[in-house]
C-alpha positions as a Markdown table, in Angstrom:
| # | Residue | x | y | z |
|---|---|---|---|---|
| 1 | Unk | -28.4 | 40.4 | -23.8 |
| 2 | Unk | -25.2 | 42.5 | -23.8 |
| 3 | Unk | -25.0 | 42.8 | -27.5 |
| 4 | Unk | -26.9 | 43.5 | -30.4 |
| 5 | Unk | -28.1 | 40.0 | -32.8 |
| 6 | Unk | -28.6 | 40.8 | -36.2 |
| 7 | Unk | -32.4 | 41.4 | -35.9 |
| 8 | Unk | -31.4 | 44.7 | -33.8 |
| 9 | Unk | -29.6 | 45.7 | -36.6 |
| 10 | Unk | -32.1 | 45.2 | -39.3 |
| 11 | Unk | -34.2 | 47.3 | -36.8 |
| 12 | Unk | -32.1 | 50.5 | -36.6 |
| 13 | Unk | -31.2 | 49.9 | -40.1 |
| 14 | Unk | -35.4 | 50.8 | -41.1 |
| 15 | Unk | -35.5 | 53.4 | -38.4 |
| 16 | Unk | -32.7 | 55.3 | -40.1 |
| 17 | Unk | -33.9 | 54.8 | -43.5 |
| 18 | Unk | -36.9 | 55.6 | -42.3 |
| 19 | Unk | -35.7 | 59.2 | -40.6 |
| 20 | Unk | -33.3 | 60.2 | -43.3 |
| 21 | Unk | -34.4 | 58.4 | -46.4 |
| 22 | Unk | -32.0 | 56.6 | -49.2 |
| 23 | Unk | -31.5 | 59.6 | -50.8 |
| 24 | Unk | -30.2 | 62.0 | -48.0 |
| 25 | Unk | -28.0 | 58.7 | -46.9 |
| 26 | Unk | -26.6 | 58.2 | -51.1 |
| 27 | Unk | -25.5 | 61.4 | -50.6 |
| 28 | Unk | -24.3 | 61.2 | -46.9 |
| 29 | Unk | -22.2 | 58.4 | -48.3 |
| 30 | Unk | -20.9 | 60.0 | -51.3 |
| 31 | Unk | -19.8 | 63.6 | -49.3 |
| 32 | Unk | -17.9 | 60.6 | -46.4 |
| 33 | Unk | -16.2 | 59.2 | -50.0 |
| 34 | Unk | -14.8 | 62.5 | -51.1 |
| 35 | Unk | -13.6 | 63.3 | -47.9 |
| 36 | Unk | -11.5 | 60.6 | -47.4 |
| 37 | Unk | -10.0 | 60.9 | -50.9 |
| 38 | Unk | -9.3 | 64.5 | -50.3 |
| 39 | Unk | -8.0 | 63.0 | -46.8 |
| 40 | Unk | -5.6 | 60.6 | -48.9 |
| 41 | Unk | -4.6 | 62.9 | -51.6 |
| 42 | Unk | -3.4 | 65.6 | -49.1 |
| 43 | Unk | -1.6 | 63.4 | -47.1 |
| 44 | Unk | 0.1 | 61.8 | -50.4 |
| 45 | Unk | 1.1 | 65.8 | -51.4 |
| 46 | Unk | 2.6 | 66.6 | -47.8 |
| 47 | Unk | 4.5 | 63.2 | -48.0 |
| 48 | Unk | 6.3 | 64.6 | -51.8 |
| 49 | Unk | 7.0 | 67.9 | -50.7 |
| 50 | Unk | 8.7 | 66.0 | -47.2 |
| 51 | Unk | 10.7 | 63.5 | -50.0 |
| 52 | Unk | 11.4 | 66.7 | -51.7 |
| 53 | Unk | 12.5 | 68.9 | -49.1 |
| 54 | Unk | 14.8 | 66.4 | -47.6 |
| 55 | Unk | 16.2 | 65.7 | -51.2 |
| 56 | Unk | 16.7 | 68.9 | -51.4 |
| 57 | Unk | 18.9 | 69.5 | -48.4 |
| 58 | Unk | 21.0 | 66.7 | -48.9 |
| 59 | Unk | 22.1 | 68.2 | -52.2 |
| 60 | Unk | 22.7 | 71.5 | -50.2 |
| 61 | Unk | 25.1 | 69.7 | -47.5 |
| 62 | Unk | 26.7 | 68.2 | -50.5 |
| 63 | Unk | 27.0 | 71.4 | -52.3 |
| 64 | Unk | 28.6 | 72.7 | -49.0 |
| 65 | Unk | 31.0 | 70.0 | -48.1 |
| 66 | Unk | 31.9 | 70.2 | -51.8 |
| 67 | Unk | 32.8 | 73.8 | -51.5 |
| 68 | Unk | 34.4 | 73.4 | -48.1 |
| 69 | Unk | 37.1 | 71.3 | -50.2 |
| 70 | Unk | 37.9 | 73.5 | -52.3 |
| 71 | Unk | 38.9 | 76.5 | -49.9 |
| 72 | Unk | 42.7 | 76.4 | -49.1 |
| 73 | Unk | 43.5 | 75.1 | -45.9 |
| 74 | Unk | 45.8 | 77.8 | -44.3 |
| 75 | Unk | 46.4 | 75.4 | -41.8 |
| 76 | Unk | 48.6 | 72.9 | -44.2 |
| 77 | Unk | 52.3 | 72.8 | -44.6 |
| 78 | Unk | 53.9 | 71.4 | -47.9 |
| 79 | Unk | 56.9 | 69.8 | -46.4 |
| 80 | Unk | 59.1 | 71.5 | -48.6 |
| 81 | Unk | 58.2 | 74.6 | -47.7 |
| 82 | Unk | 58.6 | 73.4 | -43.9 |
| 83 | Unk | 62.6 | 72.1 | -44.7 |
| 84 | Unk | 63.1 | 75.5 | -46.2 |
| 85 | Unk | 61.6 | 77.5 | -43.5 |
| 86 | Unk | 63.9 | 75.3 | -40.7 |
| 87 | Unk | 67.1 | 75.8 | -43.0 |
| 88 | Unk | 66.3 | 79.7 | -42.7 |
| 89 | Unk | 65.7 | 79.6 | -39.1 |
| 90 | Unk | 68.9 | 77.2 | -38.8 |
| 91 | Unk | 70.8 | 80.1 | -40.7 |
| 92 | Unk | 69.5 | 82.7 | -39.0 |
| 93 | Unk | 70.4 | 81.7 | -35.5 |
| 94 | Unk | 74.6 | 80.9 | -36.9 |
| 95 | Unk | 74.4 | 84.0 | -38.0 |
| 96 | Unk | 73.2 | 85.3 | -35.0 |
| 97 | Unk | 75.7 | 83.5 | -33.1 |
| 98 | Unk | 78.2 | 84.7 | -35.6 |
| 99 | Unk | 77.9 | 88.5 | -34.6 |
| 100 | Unk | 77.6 | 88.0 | -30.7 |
């Protein structure tokens, strides 16, 4: 007795054809199809402009690491330039000593 058999069914089936006709339920149907393509459509749109967006801002930390490479680093020292630099220092001290 807890659930319905298949004869309750039928019954509310008539009972709601009955109250609302086939007509007013075609078009009860057809409105509930819509919606749900409209449902799937917008959901598919939002999903493309997520793809997009994320595309998108991959390329822009590219771009940016990309130009971050190409600033100088004033940070580096040719090692050239750093023998040179010591040998002046180097000189500059005997000379220093030199004069005291």
């Amino acid at each position: 007795m807890g659930t319905f058999s298949i004869w309750h069914w039928l019954i509310i089936l008539a009972i709601v054809l009955l109250l609302f006709g086939t007509k007013r339920l075609k078009n009860l149907g057809s409105d509930l199809g819509g919606a749900i393509k409209g449902f799937k459509s917008a959901v598919k749109e939002e999903s493309e402009k997520d793809e997009e967006n994320q595309a998108e801002g991959e390329k822009r930390a590219e771009n940016l690491e990309h130009k971050d490479s190409e600033k100088p680093n004033a940070n580096r020292v040719i090692e050239s330039e750093s023998i040179e630099a010591g040998r002046e220092k180097s000189a500059e001290k005997s000379s220093e000593r030199k004069d005291s």
